[in-house]
Each structure stands twice: as C-alpha cells, then as structure tokens.
C-alpha positions in Angstrom: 169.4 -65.2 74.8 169.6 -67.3 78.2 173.2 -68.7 78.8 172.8 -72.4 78.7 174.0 -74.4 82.1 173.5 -77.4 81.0 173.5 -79.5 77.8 169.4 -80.0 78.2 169.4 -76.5 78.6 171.6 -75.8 75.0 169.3 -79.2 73.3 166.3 -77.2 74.6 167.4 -73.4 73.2 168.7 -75.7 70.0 165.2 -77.4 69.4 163.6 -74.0 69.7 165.7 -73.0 67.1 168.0 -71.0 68.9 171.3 -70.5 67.1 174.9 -71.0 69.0 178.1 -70.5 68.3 181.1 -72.2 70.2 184.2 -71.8 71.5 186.5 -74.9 71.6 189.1 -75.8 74.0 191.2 -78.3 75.3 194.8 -77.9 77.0 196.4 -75.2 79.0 199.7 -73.7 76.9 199.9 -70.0 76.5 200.9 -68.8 73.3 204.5 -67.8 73.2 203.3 -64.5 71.9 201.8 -64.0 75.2 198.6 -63.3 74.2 196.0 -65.1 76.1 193.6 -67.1 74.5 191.2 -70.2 74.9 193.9 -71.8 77.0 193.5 -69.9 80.0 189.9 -70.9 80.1 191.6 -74.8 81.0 192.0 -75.2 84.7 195.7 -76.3 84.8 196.5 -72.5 83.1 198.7 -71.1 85.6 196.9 -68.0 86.4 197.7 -67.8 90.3 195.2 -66.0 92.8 194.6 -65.4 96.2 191.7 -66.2 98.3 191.4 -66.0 102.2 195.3 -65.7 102.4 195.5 -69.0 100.2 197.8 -68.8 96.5 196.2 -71.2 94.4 199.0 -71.3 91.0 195.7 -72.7 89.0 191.6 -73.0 89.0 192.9 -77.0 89.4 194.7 -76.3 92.6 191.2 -74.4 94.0 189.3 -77.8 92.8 191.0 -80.1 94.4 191.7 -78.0 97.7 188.3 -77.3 97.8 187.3 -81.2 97.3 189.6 -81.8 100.5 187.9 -78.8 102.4 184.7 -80.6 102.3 185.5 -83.3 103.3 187.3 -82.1 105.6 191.1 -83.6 104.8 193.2 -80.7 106.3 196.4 -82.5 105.1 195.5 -83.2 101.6 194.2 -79.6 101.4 197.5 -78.0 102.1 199.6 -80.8 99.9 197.7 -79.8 97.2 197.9 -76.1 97.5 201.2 -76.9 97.7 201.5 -79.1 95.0 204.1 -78.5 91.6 202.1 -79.0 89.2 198.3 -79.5 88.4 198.5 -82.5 87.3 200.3 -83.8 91.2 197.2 -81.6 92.7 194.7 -83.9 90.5 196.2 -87.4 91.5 196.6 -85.5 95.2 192.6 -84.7 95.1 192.1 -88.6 94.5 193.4 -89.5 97.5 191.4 -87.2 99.3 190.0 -88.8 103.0 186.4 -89.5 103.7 185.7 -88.7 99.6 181.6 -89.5 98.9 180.5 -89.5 95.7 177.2 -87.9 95.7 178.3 -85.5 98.2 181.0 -84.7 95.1 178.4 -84.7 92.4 176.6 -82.4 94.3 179.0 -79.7 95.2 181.7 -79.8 92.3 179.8 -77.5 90.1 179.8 -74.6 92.3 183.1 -75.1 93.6 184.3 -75.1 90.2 182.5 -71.9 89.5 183.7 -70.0 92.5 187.1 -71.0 92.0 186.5 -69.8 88.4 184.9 -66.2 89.9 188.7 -65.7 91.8 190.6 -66.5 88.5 189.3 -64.4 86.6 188.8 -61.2 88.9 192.2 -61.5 89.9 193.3 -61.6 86.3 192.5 -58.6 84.0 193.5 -60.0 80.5 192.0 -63.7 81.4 189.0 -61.9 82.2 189.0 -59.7 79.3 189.2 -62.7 76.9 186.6 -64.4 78.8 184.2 -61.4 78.7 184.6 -61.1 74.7 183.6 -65.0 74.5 180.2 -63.1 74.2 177.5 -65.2 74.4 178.8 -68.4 72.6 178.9 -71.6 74.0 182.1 -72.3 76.0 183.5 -76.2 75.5 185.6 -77.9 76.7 186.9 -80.2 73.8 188.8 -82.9 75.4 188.9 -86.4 74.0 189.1 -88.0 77.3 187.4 -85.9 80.0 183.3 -86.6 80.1 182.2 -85.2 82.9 184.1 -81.8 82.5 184.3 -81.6 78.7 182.9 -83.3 76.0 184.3 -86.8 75.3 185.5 -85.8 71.8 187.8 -83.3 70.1 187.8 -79.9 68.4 188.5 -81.8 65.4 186.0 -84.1 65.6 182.4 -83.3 63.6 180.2 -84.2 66.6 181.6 -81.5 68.8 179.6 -78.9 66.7 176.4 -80.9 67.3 175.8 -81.0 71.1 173.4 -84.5 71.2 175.9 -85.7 69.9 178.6 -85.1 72.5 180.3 -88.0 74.6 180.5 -85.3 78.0 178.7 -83.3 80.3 181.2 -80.0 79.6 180.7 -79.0 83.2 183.9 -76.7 82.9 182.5 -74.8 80.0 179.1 -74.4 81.6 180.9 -73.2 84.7 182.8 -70.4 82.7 179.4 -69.6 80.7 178.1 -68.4 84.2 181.1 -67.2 85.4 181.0 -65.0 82.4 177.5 -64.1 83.2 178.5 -63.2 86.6 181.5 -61.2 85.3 179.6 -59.1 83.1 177.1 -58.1 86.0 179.7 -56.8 88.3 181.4 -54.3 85.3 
C-alpha cells in the first residue's frame, strides 16, 4: 500500500477501494502515566532536539524558526527559538519580516517534515510510537486548524470519511512520510 500525501491521494486509494484506517489527534498533553501516545505526534509536544547547534523545545519552535530563516528575519528566528512556549513561537512566526505567501505555501510542507525527521530521530520512544502507527492514516483532528488538520473533531462522524473533511491535514501527511522515512533508515 502507497502512503497517501495528500488527501487526493487517500480519495484516490479510497475510490479504488483501498481500505484505511486512522489515527486521530488533536492536542499536545502527555499522559501522566508517561507513556507517549498520539500527543507527541502534535507539534507543540515538548520533545526538544538539536539541529546545527540549535535546541528547538518543540517541532513548533523548528516551524516557525524555519519560516523566519527563509525569509531571512535573523531576529524573529532567535526570539522564537527562544520563545516559552509554542504557542508565543506561533504568534512570534506571524510577525515574521518580509513573510510571502506563496513562497510559504510552497515551502511549509517540507519544513514541516524535516523538522518532524529531527524530532523523532532524536527521540527513541516518539519514534517508536510513530513507527507502530503502521500504515494507517495519520490525522490531525483539530476543530479549528484547516490547513494543518482537518477542520473537524475526533468526535465528529465526518472525520472517518476523508471527502468529507473541512482540512488539508498537512501535519498528518507530514508524519505519514516521516514515518516512511523512519522505517527506511532502521
């Protein structure tokens, strides 16, 4: 079975007939257990790592640093790397200097994916739960995100019926071939 990148691509292996099954998730608190599960897939999960001498605390961090990188905003970059929270690094990446949207649309995908690669390499459990996603469908199921998840909930019946979905899930499509890329290199 072909990982699906996109949602034409899952519509496509769907109207062939192609059976998928999903993994939902929305929201970045670790169980108190400590056992890691769809959470860390989120990319304000605080699963630091370190790449060109750089500590980025989450995959959020690595988004919005790398959104200043290309355009070049040296000061943004390191106020976001340096930033408390993901959520401070987000509204940081907004105010990012010389910001084009097309030049955005066309990089974020890949940024979001190499970011992804350092996460999980550095981290041995997060990729050990990623790796035993398998081959289902990684989505991101947040009500209010539609260009990185899906526009709806978990909860919510259309999330099981990609056509029907409100989003582009460009984070769990990111994962799916970070997974891919994972499993190559074991």
């Amino acid at each position: 079975m072909t990982t699906p990148l996109s949602t034409a691509d899952l519509l496509d292996g769907l109207s062939r007939r192609q059976r998928y099954k999903y993994v939902f998730f929305w929201g970045d608190t670790p169980r108190r257990d400590g056992q890691v599960d769809a959470s860390c897939l989120s990319q304000w999960f605080h699963a630091p790592f370190t790449v060109d001498g750089v500590r980025y605390p989450t995959a959020e961090h690595w988004m919005m640093a790398g959104k200043a990188r290309l355009f070049g905003d040296r000061e943004a970059e390191q106020s976001i790397v340096a930033a408390p929270h993901p959520q401070k690094a987000k509204a940081l990446g907004r105010q990012v200097s010389g910001f084009d949207t097309e030049t955005w649309i066309q990089h974020r995908f890949d940024l979001v994916i190499e970011g992804n690669v350092h996460k999980f390499e550095q981290n041995d459990a997060l990729s050990d739960y990623l790796l035993g996603t398998g081959e289902r469908v990684l989505v991101e199921a947040s009500p209010v995100d539609r260009i990185w998840g899906i526009g709806l909930a978990a909860t919510d019946e259309r999330a099981e019926h990609p056509a029907q979905w409100r989003g582009l899930n460009l984070l769990g499509f990111a994962l799916m071939e970070v997974r891919s890329r994972l499993s190559q290199s074991c």
